[in-house]
KEKELUM-432607 format. One line per field, with one value per residue (C-alpha): y, x negated, z negated; residue number from 1; residue in three letters. Coordinates in steps of 0.02 Angstrom, whole numbers. Each point is the difference from the previous one (the first is absolute). Layout:
BEGIN
c2: [Y | ...]
c1: [X | ...]
c3: [Z | ...]
nr: [NUM | ...]
rest: [Ala | ...]
This chain:
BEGIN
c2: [-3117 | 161 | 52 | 157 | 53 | 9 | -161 | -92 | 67 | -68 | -162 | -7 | 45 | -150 | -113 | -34 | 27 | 65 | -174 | -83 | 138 | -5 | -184 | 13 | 114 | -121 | -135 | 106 | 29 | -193 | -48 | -164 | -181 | -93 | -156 | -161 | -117 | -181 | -95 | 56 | -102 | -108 | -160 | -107 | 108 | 137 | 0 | -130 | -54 | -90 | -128 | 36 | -121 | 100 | 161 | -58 | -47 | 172 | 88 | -135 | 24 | 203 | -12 | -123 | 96 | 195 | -5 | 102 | 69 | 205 | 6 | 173 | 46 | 144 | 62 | 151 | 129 | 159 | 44 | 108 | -58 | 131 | -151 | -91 | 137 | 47 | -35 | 80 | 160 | -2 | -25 | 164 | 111 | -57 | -21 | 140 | -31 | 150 | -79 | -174 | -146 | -117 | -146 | 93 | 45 | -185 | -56 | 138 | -50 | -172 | 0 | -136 | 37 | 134 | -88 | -152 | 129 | 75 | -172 | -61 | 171 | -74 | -149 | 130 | 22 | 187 | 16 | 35 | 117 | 99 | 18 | 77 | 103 | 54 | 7 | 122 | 121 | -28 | -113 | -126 | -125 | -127 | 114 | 65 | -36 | -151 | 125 | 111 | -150 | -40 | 180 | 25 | -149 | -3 | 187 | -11 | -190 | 105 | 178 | 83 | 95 | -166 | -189 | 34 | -189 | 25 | 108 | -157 | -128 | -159 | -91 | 115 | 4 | -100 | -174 | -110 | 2 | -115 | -93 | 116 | 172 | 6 | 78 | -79 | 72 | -98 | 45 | -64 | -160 | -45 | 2 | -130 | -105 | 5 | -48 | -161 | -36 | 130 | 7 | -121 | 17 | 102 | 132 | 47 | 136 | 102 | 129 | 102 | 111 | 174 | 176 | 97 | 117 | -131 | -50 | 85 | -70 | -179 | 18 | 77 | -145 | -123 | 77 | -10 | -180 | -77 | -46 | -66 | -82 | -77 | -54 | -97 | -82 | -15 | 70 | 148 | 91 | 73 | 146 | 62 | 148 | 24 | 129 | -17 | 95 | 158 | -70 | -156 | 124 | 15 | 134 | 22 | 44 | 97 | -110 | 38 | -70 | 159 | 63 | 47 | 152 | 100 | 161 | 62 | -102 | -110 | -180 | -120 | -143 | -141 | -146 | -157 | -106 | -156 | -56 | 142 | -101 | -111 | 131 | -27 | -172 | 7 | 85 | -130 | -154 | -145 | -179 | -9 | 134 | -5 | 130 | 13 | 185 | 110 | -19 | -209 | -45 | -80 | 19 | -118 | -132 | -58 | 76 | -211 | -58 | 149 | -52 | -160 | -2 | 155 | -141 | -123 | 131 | 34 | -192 | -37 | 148 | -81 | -168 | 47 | 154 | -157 | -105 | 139 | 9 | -147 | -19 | 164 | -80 | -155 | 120 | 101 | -179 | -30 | -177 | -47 | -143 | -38 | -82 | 183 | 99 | -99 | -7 | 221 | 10 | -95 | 122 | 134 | -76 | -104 | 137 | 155 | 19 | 52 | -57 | -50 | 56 | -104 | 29 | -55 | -171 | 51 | 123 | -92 | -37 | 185 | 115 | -140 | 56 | 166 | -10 | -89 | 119 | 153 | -80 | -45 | 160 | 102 | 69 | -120 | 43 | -104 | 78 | -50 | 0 | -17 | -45 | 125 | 74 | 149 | 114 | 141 | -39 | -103 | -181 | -135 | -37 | -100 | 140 | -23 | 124 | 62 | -131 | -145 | -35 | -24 | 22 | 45 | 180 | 96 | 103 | 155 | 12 | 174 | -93 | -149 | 57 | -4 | 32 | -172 | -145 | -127 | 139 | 6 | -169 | -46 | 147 | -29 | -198 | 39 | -100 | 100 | 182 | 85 | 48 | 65 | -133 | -29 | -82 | 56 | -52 | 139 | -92 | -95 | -182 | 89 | 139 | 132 | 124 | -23 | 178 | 23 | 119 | -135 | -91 | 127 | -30 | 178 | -36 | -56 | 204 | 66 | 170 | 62 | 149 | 135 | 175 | 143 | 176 | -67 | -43 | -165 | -89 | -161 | -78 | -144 | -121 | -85 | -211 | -45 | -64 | -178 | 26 | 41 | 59 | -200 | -63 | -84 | -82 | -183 | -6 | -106 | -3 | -89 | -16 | 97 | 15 | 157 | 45 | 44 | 174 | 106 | 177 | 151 | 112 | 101 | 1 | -103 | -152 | 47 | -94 | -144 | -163 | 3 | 159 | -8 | -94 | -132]
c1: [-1298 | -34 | -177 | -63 | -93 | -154 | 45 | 14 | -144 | -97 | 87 | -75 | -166 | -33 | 76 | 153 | 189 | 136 | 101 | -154 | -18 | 191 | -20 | -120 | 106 | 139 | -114 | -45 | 204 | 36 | -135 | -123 | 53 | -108 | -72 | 81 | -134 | 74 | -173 | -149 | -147 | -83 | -156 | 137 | 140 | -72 | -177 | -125 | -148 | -133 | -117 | -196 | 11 | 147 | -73 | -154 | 121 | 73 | -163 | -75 | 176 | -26 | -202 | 61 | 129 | -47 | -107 | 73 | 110 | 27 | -24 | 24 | -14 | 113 | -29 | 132 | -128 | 99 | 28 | -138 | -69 | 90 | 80 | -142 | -67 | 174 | -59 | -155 | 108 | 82 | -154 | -62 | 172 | 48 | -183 | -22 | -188 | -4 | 139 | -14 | -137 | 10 | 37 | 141 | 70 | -9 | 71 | 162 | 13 | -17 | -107 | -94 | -33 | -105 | -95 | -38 | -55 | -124 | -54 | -23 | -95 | -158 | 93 | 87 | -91 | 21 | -101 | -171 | 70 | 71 | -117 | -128 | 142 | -26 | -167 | -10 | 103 | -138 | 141 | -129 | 165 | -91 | -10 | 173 | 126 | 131 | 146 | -111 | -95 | 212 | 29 | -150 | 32 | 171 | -8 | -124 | 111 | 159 | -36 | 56 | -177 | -106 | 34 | 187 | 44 | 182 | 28 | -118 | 66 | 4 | -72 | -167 | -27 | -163 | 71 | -158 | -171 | -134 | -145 | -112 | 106 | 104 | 146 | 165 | 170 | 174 | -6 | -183 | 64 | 137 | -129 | -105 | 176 | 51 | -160 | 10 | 199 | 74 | -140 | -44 | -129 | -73 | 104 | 135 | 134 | 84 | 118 | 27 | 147 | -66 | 72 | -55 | -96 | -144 | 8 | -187 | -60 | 13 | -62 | -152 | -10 | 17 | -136 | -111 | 7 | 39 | -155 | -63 | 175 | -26 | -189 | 51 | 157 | -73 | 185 | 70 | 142 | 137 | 92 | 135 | 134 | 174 | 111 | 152 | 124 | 110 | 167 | -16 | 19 | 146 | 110 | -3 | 160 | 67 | 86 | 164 | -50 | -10 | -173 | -128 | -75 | -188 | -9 | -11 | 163 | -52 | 45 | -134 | -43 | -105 | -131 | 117 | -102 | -117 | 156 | -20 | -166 | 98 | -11 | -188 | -4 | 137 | -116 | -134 | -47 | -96 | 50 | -51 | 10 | -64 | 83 | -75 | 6 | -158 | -43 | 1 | -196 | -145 | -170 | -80 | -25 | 160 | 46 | -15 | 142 | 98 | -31 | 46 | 151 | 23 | -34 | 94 | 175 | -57 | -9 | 175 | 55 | -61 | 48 | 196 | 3 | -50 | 132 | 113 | -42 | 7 | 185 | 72 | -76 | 115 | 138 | -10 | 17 | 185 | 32 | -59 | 4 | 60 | -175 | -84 | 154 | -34 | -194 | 13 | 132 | -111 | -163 | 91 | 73 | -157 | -140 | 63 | 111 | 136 | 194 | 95 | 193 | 131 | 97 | -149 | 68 | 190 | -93 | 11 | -184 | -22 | 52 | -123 | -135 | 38 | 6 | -182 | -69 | 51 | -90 | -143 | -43 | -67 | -159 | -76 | -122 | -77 | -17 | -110 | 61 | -85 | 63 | 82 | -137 | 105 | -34 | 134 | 40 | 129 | 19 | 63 | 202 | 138 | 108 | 199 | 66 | 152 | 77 | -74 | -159 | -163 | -179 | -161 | -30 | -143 | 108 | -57 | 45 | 103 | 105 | 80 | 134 | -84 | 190 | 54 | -84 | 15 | -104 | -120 | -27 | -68 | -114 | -50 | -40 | -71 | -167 | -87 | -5 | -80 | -179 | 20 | -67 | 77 | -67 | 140 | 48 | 100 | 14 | 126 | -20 | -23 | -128 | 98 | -26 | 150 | 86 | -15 | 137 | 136 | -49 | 4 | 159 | 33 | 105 | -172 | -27 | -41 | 65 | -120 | 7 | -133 | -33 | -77 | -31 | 92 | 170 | 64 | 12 | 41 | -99 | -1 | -123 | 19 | 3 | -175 | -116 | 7 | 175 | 145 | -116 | -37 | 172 | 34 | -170 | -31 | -94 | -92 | -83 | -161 | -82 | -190 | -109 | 2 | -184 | 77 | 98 | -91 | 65 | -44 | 136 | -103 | -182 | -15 | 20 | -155 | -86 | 85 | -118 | 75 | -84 | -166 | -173 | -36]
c3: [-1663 | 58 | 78 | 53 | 179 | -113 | -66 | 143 | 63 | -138 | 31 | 177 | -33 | -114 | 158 | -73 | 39 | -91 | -20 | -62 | -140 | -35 | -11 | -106 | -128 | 22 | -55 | -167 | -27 | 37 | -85 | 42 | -40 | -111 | 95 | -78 | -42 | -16 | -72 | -5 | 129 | -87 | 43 | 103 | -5 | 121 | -29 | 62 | -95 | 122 | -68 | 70 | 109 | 104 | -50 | 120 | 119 | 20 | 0 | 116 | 126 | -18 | 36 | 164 | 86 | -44 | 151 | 134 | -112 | -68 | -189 | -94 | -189 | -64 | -119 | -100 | -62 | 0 | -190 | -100 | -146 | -122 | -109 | -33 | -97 | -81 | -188 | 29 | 57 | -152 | -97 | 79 | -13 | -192 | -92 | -122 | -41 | -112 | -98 | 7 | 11 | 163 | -112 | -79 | 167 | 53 | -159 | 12 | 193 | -31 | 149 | 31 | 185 | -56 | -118 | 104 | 132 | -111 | -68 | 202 | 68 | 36 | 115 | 101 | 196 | -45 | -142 | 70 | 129 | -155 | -114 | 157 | 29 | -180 | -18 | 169 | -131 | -126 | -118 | -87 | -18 | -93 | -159 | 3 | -136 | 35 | 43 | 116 | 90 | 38 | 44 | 104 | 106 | 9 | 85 | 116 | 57 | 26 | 19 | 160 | 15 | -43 | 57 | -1 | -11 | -15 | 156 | 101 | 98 | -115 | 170 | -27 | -168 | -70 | -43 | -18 | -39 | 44 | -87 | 126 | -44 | 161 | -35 | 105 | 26 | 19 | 197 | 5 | -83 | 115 | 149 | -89 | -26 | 169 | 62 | -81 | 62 | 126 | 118 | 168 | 103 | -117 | 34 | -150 | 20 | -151 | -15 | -151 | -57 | -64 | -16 | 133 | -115 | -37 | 186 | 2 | -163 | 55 | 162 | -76 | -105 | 118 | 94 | -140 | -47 | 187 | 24 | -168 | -5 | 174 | -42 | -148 | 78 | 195 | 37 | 84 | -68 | 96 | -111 | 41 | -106 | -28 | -101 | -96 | 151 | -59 | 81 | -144 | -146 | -75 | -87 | -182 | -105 | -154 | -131 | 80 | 158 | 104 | 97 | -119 | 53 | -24 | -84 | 185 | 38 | 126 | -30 | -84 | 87 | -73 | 51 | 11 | -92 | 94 | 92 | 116 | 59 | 80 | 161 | -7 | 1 | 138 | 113 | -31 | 145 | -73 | -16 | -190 | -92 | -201 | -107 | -165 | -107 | 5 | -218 | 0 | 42 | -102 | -1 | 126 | -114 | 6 | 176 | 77 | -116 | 43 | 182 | -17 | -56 | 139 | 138 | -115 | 57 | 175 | 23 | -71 | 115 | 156 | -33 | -54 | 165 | 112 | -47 | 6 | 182 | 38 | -78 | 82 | 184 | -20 | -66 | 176 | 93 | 48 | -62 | -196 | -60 | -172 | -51 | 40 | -79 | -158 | 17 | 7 | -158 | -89 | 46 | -43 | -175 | -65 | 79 | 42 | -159 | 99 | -72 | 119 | -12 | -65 | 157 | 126 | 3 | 81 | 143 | 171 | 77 | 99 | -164 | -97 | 126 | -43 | -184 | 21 | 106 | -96 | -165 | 102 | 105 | -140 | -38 | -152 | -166 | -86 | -191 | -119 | -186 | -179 | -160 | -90 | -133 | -34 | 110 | 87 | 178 | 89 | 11 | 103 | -9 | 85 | 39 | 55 | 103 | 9 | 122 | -112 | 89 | -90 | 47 | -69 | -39 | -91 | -115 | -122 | -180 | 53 | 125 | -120 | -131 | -170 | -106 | 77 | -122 | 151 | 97 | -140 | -39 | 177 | 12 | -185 | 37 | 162 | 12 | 139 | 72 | 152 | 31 | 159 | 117 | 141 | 181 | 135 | 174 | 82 | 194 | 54 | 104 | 148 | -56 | -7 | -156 | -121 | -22 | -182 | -20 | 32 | -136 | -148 | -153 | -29 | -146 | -89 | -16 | -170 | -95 | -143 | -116 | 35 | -61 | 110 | -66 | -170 | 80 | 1 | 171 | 84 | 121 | 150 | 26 | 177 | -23 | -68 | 141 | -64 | -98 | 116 | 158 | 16 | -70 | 171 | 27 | -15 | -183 | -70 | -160 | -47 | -172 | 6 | -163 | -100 | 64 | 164 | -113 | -49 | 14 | -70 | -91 | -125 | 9 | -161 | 121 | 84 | -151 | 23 | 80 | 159 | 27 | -118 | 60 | -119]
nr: [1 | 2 | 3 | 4 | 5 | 6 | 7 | 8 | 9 | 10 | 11 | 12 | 13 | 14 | 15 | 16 | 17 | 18 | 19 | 20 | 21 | 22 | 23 | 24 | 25 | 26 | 27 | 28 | 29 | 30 | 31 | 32 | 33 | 34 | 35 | 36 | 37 | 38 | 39 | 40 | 41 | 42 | 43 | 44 | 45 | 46 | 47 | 48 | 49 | 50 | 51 | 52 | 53 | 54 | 55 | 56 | 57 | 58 | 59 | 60 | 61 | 62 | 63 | 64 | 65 | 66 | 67 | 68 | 69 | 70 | 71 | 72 | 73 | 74 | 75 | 76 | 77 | 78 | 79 | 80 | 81 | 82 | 83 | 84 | 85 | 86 | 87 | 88 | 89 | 90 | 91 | 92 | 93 | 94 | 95 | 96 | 97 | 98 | 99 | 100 | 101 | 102 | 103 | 104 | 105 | 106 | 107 | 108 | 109 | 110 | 111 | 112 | 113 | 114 | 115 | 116 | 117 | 118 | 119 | 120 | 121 | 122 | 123 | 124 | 125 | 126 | 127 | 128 | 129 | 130 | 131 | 132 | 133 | 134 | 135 | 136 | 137 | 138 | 139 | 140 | 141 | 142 | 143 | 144 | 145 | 146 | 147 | 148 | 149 | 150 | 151 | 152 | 153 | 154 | 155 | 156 | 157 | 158 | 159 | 160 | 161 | 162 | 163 | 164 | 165 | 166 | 167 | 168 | 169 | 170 | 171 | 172 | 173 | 174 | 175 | 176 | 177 | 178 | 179 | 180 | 181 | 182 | 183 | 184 | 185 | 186 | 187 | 188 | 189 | 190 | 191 | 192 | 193 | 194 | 195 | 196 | 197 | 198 | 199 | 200 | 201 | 202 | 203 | 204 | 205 | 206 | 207 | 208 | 209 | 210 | 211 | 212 | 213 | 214 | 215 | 216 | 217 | 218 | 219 | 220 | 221 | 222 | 223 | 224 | 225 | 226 | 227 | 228 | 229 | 230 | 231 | 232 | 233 | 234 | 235 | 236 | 237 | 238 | 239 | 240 | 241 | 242 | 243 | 244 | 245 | 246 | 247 | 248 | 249 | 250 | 251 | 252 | 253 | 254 | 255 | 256 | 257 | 258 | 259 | 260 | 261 | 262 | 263 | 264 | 265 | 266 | 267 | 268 | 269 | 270 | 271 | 272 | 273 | 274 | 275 | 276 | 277 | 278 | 279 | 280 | 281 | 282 | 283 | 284 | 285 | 286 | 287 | 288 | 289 | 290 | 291 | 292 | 293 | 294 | 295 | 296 | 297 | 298 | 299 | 300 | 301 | 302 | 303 | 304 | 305 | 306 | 307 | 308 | 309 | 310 | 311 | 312 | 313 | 314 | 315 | 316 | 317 | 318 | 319 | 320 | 321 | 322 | 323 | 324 | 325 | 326 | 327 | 328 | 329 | 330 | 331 | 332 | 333 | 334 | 335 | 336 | 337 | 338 | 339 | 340 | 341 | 342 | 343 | 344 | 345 | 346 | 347 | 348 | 349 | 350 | 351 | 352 | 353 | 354 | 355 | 356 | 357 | 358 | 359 | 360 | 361 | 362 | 363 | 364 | 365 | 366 | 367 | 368 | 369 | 370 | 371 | 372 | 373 | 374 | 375 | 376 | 377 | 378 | 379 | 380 | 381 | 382 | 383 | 384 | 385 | 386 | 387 | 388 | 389 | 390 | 391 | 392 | 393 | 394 | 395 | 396 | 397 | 398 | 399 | 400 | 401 | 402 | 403 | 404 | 405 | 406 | 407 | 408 | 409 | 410 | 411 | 412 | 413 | 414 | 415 | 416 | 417 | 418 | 419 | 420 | 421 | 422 | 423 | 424 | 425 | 426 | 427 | 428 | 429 | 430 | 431 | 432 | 433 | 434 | 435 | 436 | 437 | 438 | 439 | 440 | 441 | 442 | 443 | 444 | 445 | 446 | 447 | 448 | 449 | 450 | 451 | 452 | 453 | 454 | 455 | 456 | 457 | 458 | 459 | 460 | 461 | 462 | 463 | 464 | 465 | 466 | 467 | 468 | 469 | 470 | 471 | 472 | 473 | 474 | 475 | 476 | 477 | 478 | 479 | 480 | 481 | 482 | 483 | 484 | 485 | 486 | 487 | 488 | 489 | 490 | 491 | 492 | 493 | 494 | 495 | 496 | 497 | 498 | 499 | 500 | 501 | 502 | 503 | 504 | 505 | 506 | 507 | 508 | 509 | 510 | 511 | 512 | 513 | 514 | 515 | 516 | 517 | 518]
rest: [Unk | Unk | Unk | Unk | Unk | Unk | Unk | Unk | Unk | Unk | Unk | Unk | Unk | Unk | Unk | Unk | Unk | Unk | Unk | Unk | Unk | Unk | Unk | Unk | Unk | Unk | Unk | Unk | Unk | Unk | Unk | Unk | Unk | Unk | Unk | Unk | Unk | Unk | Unk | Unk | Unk | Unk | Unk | Unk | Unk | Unk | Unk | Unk | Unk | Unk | Unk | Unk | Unk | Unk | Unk | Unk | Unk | Unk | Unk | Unk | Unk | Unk | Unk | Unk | Unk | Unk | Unk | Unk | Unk | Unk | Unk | Unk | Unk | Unk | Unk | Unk | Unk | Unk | Unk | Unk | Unk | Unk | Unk | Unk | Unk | Unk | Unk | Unk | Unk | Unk | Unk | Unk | Unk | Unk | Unk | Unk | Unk | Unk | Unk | Unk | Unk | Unk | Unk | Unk | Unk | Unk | Unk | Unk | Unk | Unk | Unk | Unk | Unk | Unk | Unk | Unk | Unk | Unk | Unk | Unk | Unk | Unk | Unk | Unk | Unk | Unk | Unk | Unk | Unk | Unk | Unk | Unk | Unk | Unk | Unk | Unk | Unk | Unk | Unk | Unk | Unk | Unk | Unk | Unk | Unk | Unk | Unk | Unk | Unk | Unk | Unk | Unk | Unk | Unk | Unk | Unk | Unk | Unk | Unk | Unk | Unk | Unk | Unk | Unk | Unk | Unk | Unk | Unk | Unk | Unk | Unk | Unk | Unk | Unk | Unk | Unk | Unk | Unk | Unk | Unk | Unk | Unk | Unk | Unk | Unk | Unk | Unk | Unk | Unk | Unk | Unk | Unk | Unk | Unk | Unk | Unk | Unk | Unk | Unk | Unk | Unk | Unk | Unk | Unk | Unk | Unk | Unk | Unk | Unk | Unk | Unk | Unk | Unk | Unk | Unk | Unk | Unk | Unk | Unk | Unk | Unk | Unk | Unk | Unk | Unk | Unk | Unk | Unk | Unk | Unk | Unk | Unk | Unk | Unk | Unk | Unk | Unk | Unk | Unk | Unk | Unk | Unk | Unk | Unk | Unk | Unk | Unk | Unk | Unk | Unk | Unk | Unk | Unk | Unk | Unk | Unk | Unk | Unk | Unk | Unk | Unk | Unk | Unk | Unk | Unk | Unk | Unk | Unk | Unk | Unk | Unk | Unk | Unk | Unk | Unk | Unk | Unk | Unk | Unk | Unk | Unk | Unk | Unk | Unk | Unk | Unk | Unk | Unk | Unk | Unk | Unk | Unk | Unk | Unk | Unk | Unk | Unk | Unk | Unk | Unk | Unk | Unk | Unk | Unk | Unk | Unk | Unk | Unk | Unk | Unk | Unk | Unk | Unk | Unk | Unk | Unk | Unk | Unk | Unk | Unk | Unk | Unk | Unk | Unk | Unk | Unk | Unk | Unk | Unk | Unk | Unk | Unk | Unk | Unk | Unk | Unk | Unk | Unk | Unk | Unk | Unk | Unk | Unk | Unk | Unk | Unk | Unk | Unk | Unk | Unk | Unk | Unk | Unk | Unk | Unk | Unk | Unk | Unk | Unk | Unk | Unk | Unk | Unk | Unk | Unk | Unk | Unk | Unk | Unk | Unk | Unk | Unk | Unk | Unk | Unk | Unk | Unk | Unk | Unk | Unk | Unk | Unk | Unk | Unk | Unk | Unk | Unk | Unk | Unk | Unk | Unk | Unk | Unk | Unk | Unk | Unk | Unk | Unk | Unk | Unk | Unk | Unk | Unk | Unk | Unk | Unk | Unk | Unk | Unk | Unk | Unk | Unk | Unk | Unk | Unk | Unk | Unk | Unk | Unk | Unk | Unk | Unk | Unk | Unk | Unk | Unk | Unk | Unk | Unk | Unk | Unk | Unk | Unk | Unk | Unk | Unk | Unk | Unk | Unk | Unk | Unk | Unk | Unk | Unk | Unk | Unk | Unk | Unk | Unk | Unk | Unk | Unk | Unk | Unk | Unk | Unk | Unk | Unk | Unk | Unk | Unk | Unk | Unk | Unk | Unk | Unk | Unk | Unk | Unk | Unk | Unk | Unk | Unk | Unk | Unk | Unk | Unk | Unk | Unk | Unk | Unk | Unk | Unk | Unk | Unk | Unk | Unk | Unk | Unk | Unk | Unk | Unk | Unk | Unk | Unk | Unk | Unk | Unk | Unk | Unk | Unk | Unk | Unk | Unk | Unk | Unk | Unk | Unk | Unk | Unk | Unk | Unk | Unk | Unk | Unk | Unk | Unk | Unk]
């Protein structure tokens, strides 16, 4: 692969190096392997399901033994909010009003986004805010016609020179509104959450994700509702920001696999997808660390049964790190007997979900050790997972790699081979899929911080087709933060109720309950 000066250069700037880059390109020619899933998790197979009774025990063992310990939320917030409003983008470029009515449009696009936007308007925490923005242009909105009431407020939503929603941070849009007119955004919301299970000594700690370009917007916020937040909660808040780093992008491709290149012919590099967080979360020092994305929150009605089962992880975290520990101190002693050999294969089969090689049995008592310690010393999440309801994400597999080995993996849709029927079958009869919910402990026994980077399978990449100024390109997506950036954690999943996802992808979900006042 030939580069230029200029080229390299470029390469540099971003903090990468040439082999990385021509790695990279080889990975595009080569192509990615598709992750062989070999069942999917199910309750007992892979995913626990806790009576009350132990779900009070977990929360009770978390509340016991937090003290004295570092907890942390992070929380990914970088994207904007352009794809929440995508139908209502197209509702702006393609409506002809001159040459068509609104239901006519609705009817052609079969669009019922639009029309159960227009049918919701009045639920929306926006609404208010628009129509003063209207009425400040003298627009009495109330005796419009149907189409221009949609028109109206669907413009001075996205417009660049008005509210310009889709150009916003989705972590700063207006999410809820209250019985008393407050008006609460997704980053206001994850303060009140952490209050209730990431903070001690009334003291809580969160770090978001952000592109730099909003670093000033939600420090501004955050300096507006700090102290209301901090009145209601009797908590401080400890913020702290991160950015998506320039040496994680990666370099896009034509069709054929060679550099694709701007109109000014310097080489296009792209964001890496979430997996390129991992570097954030590296830099991070806490001994429990929440990590839950910046769209899933409720209204506060429902924010202590999103707690609990919060605490519920966090509890089954400590209990399984401690008997980690405890297992990987006899393991450094230099005589074991077989009693404690056979007391830690069984933690790590019946707890830790961890299968234990065929071969394990022939290794004499020092390579056992090793084997032991190796599946032990490993940074652990605890995930929670709901029952599949049809929604798009990834879900929870026994994957086989390519020497035979199986463990539990959070896989996406894009990474499993839908043109093999065994392939298909699993995913189709899959009973559970990810909310993004995970509780992690990144130290090892002795308190060091695990390096992250060492435990990343690179082969869980993904290549997806992308267009840029009307040419076709390919892209690369690093290993998804809790896809192949966690492949060689310890993982377990655990069973939480649907209340506890509640995301929102298009601003239509805004009027679901989970973020309403009754």
């Amino acid at each position: 692969m030939s580069f230029t000066e200029n080229d390299i250069k470029q390469i540099k700037a971003k903090g990468l190096t040439l082999p990385q880059v021509e790695s990279q390109i080889e990975l595009f020619k080569t192509g990615i392997p598709f992750t062989n899933i070999a069942a999917a998790a199910t309750i007992g197979n892979g995913i626990l399901a806790l009576s009350e009774k132990e779900k009070e025990k977990a929360i009770s063992h978390f509340d016991t033994n937090k003290q004295g310990l570092s907890l942390l939320k992070f929380v990914p917030a970088s994207g904007a909010a352009t794809r929440m409003f995508k139908f209502l983008f197209k509702f702006l470029k393609e409506y002809k009003p001159e040459k068509e009515s609104l239901n006519a449009f609705i009817n052609k696009n079969d669009s019922k986004d639009l029309a159960f936007f227009l049918v919701g308007l009045e639920k929306f925490p926006f609404y208010e805010q628009i129509l003063e923005r209207l009425h400040e242009k003298g627009i009495d909105f109330k005796a419009l016609s149907t189409q221009d009431k949609a028109l109206h407020f669907v413009h001075i939503m996205l417009d660049e020179d008005e509210l310009n929603f889709g150009n916003s941070p989705k972590g700063l849009l207006p999410f809820h509104k209250y019985k008393n007119g407050y008006i609460s955004t997704a980053f206001e919301e994850h303060l009140y959450e952490a209050a209730l299970y990431a903070s001690e000594d009334k003291k809580a700690e969160l770090h978001f994700t952000i592109s730099e370009s909003y670093k000033d917007k939600f420090t501004q916020e955050f300096k507006r509702i700090e102290e209301y937040v901090e009145e209601n909660t009797g908590v401080s808040f400890n913020i702290s920001f991160s950015y998506q780093q320039e040496s994680t992008d990666t370099i896009a491709v034509t069709p054929k696999d060679k550099p694709f290149r701007n109109d000014d012919d310097t080489l296009l590099f792209r964001p890496s997808g979430h997996g390129a967080l991992l570097k954030n979360l590296n830099t991070l020092d806490a001994d429990v660390i929440f990590i839950k994305n910046i769209d899933n929150v409720v209204v506060k009605q429902y924010k202590d049964e999103v707690a609990k089962y919060k605490k519920v992880l966090a509890g089954i975290l400590l209990k399984l790190q401690s008997r980690a520990f405890d297992c990987l101190r006899i393991l450094d002693k230099n005589t074991i007997s077989d009693r404690e050999f056979e007391e830690i294969e069984t933690f790590l089969t019946n707890e830790m979900c961890i299968k234990i090689s065929s071969e394990y049995k022939k290794y004499l008592d020092k390579y056992k050790i090793e084997y032991l310690k190796e599946k032990l010393n490993r940074p652990i999440r605890i995930c929670g997972m709901v029952k599949n309801e049809g929604e798009p994400g990834g879900g929870p597999f026994w994957v086989r790699d390519i020497y035979g080995n199986l463990s539990l993996q959070i896989v996406e849709s894009a990474q499993i081979n839908l043109k093999n029927k065994n392939q298909k079958d699993i995913l189709t009869n899959a009973t559970h899929f990810n909310p993004v919910d995970l509780v992690c402990g990144v130290k090892n026994y002795k308190g060091e911080k695990f390096d992250l980077e060492n435990f990343v399978d690179h082969n869980a990449a993904f290549i997806t087709a992308k267009t840029k100024l009307g040419k076709d390109l390919k892209a690369l997506e690093l290993p998804g933060l809790w896809n192949g950036s966690m492949a060689h954690w310890n993982t377990i999943f655990v069973e939480v109720p649907i209340i506890t996802f509640n995301p929102v992808k298009t601003v239509n979900d805004l009027l679901k309950a989970p973020h309403q006042i009754d």
